[in-house]
Structures are given as structure tokens and as C-alpha cells.
PDB file as gemmi writes it, atoms N, CA and C in Angstrom:
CRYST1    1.000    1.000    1.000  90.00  90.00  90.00 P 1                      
ATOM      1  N   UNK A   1       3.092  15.108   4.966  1.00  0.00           N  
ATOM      2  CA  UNK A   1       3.494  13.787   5.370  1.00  0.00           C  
ATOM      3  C   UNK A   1       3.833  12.997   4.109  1.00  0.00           C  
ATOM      4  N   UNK A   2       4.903  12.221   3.765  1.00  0.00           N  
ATOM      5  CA  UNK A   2       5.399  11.294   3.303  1.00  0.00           C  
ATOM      6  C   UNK A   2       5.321   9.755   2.955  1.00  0.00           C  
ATOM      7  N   UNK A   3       5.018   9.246   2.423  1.00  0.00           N  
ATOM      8  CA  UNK A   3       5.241   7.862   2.070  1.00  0.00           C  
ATOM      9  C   UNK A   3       5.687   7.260   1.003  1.00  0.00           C  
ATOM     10  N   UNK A   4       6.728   6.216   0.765  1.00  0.00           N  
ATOM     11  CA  UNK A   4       7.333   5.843  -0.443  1.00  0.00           C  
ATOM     12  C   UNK A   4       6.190   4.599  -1.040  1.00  0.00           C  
ATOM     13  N   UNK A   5       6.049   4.909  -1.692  1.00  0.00           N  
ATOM     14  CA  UNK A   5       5.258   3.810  -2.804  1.00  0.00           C  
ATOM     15  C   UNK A   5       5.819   3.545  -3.804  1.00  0.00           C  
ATOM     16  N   UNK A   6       6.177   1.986  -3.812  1.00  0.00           N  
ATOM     17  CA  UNK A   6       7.264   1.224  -4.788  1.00  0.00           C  
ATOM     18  C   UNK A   6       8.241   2.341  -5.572  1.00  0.00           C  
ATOM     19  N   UNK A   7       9.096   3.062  -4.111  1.00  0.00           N  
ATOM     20  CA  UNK A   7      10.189   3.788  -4.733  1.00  0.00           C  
ATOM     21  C   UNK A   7      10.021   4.855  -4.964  1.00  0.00           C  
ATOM     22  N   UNK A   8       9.043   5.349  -4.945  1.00  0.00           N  
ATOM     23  CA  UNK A   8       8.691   7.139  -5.166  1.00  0.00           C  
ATOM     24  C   UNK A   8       8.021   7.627  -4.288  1.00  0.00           C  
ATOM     25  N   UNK A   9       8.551   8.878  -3.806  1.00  0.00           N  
ATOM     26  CA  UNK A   9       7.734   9.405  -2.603  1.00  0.00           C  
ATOM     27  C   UNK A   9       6.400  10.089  -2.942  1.00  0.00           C  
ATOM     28  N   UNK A  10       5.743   9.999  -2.139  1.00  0.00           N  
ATOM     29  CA  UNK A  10       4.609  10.651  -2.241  1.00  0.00           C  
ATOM     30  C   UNK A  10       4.286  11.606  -1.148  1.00  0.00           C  
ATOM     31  N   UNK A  11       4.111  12.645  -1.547  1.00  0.00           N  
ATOM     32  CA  UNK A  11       3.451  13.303  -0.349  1.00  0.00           C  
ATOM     33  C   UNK A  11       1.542  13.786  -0.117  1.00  0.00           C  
ATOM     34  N   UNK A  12       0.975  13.725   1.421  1.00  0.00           N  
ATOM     35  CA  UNK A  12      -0.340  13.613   1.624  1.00  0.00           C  
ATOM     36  C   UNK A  12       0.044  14.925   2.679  1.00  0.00           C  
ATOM     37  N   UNK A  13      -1.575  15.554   2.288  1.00  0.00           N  
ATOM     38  CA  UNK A  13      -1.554  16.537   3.071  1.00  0.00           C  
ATOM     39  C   UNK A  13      -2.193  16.018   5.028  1.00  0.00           C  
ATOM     40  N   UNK A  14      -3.329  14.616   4.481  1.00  0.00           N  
ATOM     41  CA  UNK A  14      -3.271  13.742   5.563  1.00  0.00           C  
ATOM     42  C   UNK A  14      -3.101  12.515   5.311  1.00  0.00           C  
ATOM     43  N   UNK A  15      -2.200  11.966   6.149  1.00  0.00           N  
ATOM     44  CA  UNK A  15      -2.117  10.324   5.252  1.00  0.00           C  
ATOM     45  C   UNK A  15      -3.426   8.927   5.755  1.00  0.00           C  
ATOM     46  N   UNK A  16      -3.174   8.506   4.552  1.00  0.00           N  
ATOM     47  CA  UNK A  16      -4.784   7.313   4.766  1.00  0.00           C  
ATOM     48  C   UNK A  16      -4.672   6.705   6.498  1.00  0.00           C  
ATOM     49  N   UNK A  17      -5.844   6.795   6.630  1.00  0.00           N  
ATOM     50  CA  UNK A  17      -5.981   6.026   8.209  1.00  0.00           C  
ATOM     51  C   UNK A  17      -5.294   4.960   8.122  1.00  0.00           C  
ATOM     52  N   UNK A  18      -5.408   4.056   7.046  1.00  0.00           N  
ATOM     53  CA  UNK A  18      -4.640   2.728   7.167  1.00  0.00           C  
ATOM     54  C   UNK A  18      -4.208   2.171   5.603  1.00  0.00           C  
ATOM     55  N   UNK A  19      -3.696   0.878   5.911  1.00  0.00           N  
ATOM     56  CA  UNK A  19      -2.908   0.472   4.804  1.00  0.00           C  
ATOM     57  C   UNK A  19      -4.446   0.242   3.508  1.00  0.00           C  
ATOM     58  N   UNK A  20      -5.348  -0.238   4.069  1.00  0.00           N  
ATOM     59  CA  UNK A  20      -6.599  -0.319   3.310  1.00  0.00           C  
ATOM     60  C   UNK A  20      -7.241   0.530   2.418  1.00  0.00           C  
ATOM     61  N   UNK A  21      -6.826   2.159   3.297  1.00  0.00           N  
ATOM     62  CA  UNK A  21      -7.950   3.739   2.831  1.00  0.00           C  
ATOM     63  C   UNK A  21      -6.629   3.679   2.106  1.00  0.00           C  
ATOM     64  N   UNK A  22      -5.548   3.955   2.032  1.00  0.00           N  
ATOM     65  CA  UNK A  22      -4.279   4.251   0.992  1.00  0.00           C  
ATOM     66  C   UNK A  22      -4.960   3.185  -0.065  1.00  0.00           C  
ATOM     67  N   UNK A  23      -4.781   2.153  -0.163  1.00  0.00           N  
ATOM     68  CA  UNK A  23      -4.956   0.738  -1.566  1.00  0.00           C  
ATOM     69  C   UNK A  23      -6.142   0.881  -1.980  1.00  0.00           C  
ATOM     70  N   UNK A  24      -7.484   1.627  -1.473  1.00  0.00           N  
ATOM     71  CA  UNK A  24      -8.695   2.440  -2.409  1.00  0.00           C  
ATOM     72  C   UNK A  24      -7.745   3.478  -2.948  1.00  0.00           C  
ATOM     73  N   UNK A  25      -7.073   4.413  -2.758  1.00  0.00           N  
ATOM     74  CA  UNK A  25      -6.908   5.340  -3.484  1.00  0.00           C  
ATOM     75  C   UNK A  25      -5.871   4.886  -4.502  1.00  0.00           C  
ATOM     76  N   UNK A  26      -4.872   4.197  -4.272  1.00  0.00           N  
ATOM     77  CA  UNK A  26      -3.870   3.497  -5.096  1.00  0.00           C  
ATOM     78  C   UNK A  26      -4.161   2.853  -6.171  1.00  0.00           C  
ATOM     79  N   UNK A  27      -4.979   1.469  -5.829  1.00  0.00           N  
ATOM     80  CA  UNK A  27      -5.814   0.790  -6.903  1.00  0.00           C  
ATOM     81  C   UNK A  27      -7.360   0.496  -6.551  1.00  0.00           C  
ATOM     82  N   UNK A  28      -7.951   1.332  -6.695  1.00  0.00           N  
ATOM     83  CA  UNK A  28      -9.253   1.281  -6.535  1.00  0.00           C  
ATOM     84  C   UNK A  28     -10.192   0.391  -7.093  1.00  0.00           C  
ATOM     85  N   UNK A  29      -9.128  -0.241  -8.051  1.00  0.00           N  
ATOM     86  CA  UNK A  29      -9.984  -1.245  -9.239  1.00  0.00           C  
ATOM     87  C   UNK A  29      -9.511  -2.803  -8.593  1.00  0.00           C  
ATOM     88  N   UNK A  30      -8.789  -2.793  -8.075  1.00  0.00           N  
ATOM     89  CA  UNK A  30      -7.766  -4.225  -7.984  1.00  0.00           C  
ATOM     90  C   UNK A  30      -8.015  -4.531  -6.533  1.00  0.00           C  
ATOM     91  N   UNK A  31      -8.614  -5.808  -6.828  1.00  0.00           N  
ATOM     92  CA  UNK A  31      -8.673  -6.635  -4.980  1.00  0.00           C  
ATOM     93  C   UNK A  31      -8.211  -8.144  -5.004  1.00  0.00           C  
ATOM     94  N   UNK A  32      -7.933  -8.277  -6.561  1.00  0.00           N  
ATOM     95  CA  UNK A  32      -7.129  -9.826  -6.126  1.00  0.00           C  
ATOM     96  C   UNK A  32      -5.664  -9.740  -7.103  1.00  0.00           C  
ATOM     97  N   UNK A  33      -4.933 -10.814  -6.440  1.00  0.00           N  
ATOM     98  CA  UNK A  33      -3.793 -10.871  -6.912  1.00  0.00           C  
ATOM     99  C   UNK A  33      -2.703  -9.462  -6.793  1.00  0.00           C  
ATOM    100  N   UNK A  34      -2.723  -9.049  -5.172  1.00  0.00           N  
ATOM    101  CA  UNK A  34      -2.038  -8.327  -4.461  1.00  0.00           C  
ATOM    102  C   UNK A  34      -1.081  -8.456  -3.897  1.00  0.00           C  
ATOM    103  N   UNK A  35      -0.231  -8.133  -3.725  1.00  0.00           N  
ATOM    104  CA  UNK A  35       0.822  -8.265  -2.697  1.00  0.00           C  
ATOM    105  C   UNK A  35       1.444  -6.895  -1.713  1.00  0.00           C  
ATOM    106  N   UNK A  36       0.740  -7.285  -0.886  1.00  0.00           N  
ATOM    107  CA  UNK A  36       1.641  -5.871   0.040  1.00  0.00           C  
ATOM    108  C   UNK A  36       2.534  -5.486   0.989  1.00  0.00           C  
ATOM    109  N   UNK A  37       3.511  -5.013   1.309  1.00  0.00           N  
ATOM    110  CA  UNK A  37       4.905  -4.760   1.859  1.00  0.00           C  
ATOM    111  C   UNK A  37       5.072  -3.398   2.568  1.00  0.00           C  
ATOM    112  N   UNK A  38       4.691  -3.497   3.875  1.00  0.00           N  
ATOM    113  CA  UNK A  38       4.946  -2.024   4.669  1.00  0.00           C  
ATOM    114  C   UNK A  38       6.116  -2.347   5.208  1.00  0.00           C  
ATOM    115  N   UNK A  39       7.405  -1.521   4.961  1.00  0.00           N  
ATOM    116  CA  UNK A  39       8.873  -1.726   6.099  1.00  0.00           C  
ATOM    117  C   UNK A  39       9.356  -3.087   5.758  1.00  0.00           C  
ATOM    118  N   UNK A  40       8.854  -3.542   4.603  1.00  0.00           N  
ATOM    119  CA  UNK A  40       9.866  -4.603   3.966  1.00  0.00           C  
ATOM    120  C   UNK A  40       9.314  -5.922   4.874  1.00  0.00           C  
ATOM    121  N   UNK A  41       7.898  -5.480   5.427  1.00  0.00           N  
ATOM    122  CA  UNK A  41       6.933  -6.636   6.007  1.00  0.00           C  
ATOM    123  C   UNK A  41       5.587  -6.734   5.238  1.00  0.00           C  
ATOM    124  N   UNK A  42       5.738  -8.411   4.473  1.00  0.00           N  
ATOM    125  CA  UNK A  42       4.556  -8.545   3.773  1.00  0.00           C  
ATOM    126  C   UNK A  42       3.070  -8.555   5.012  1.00  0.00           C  
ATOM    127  N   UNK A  43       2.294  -7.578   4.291  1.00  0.00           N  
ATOM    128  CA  UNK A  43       0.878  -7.601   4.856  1.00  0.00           C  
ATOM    129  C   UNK A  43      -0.310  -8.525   4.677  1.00  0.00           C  
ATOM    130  N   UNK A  44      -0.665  -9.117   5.274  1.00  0.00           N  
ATOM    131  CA  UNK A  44      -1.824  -9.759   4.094  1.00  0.00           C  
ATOM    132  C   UNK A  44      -3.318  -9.396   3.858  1.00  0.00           C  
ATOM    133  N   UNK A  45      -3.838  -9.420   3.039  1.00  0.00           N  
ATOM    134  CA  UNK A  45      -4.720  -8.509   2.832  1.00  0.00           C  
ATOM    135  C   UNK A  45      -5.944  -8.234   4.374  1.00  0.00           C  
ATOM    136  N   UNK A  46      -6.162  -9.872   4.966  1.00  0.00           N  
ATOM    137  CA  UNK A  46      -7.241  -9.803   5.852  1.00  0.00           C  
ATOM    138  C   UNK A  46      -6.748  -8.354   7.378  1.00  0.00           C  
ATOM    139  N   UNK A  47      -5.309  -8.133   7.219  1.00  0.00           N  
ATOM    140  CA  UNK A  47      -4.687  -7.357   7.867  1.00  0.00           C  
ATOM    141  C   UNK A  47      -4.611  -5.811   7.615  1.00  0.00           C  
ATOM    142  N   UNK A  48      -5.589  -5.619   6.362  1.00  0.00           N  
ATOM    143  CA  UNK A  48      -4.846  -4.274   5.739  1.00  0.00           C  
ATOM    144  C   UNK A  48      -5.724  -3.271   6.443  1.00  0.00           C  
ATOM    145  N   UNK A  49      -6.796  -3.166   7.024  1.00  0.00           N  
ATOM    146  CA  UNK A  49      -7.606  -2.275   7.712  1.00  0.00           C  
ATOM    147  C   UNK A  49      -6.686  -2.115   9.452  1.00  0.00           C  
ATOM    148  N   UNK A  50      -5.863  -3.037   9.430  1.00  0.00           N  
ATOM    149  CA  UNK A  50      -5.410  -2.871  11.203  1.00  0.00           C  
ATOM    150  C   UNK A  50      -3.558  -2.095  11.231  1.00  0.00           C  
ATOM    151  N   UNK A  51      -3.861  -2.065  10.083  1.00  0.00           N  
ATOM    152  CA  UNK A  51      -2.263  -1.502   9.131  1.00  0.00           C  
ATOM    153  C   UNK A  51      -1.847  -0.067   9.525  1.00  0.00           C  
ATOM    154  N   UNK A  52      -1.944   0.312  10.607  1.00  0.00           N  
ATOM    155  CA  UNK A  52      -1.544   1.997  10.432  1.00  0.00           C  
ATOM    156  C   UNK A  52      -0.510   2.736   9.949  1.00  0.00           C  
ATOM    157  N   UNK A  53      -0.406   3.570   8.989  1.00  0.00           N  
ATOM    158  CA  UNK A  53       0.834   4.198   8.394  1.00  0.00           C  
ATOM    159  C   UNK A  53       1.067   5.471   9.315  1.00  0.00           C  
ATOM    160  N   UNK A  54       2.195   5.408   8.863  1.00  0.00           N  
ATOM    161  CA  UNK A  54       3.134   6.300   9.676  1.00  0.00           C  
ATOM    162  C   UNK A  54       4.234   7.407   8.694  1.00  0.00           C  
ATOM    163  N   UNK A  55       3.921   8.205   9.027  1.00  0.00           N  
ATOM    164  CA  UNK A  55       5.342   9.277   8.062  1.00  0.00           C  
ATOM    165  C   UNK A  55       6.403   8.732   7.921  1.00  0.00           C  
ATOM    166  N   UNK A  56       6.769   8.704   6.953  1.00  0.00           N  
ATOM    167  CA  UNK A  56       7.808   7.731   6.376  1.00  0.00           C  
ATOM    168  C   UNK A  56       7.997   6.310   5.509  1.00  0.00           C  
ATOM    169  N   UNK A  57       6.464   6.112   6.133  1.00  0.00           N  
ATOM    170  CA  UNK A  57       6.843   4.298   5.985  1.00  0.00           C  
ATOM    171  C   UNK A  57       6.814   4.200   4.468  1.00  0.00           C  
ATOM    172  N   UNK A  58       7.298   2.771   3.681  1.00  0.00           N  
ATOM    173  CA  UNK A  58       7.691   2.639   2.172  1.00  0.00           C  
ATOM    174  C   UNK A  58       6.423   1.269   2.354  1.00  0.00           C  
ATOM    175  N   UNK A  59       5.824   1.935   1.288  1.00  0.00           N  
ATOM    176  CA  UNK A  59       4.932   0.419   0.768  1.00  0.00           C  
ATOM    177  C   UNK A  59       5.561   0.106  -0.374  1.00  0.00           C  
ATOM    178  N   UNK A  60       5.290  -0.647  -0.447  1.00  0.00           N  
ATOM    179  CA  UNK A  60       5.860  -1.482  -2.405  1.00  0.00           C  
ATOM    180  C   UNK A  60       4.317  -2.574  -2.268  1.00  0.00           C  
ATOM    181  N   UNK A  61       4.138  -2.544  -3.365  1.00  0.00           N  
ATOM    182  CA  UNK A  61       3.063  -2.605  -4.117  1.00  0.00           C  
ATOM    183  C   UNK A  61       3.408  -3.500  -5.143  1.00  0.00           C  
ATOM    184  N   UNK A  62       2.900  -4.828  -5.414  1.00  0.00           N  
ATOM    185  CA  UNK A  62       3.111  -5.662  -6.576  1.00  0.00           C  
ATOM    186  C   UNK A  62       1.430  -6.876  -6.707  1.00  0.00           C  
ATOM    187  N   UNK A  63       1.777  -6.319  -8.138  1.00  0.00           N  
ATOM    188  CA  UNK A  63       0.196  -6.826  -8.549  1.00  0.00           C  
ATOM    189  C   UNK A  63       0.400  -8.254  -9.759  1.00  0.00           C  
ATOM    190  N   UNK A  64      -0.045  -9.068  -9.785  1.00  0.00           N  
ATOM    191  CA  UNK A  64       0.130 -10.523 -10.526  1.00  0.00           C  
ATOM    192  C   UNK A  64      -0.524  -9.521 -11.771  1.00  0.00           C  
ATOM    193  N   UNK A  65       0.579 -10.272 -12.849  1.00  0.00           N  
ATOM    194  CA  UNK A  65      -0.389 -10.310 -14.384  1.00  0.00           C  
ATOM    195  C   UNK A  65      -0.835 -11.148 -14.828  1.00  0.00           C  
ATOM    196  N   UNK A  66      -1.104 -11.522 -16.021  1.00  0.00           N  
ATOM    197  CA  UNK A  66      -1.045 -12.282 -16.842  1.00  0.00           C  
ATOM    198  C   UNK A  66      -0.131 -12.392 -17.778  1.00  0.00           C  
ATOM    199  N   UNK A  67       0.080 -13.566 -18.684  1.00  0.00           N  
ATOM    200  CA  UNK A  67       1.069 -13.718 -20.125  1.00  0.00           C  
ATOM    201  C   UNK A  67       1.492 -15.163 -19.615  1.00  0.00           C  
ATOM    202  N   UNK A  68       2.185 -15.099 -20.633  1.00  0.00           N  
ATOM    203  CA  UNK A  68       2.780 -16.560 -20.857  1.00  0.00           C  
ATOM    204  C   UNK A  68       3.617 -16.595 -22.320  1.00  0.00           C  
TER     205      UNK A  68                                                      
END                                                                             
């Protein structure tokens, strides 16, 4: 099974139950200053456990920095 993450496919032999079990394995370190995008629909985080992925679907993934 398949999923694009910000532009590159990935393949899972099972894919995460939801948009939540994928973003532990993605960024396991990072819980603020997220932004998430399944099908070019922003998610918001209180939503990411009700998120089910599907073969195919494209997340994009964008995380705030810092600088100035």
C-alpha cells in the first residue's frame, strides 16, 4: 500500500490506522507547530485520530521553524 508524503511515495506493508499512528511514526518528536493536509484538505490536529488513510492518499506535512 502507498502513500505520498510531501511528494514522495512511500510504501507500507500495512498502512497506519489513522492520520495520528502515521504522524508517531513520521515525527515522533513534534506535536506543536503542525500542519496537516490529507487530499489537499487541511486536518486539524484534534481530528487526526478520526483521519482514516486510504491507498493512495498524499499527506504533505509542514512543520513551523524558527529564524528571523
Amino acid at each position: 500500500m502507498e502513500i505520498t508524503i510531501n511528494h514522495t511515495t512511500k510504501t507500507f506493508e500495512v498502512l497506519p490506522d489513522n492520520l495520528e499512528a502515521l504522524m508517531a511514526v513520521e515525527i515522533p518528536e513534534k506535536k506543536k507547530g503542525i500542519a496537516v493536509a490529507v487530499n489537499n484538505r487541511i486536518i486539524p490536529m484534534s481530528a487526526w485520530a478520526e483521519t482514516i488513510l486510504k491507498d493512495k492518499d498524499s499527506v504533505l506535512i509542514i512543520t513551523a521553524t524558527q529564524g528571523g
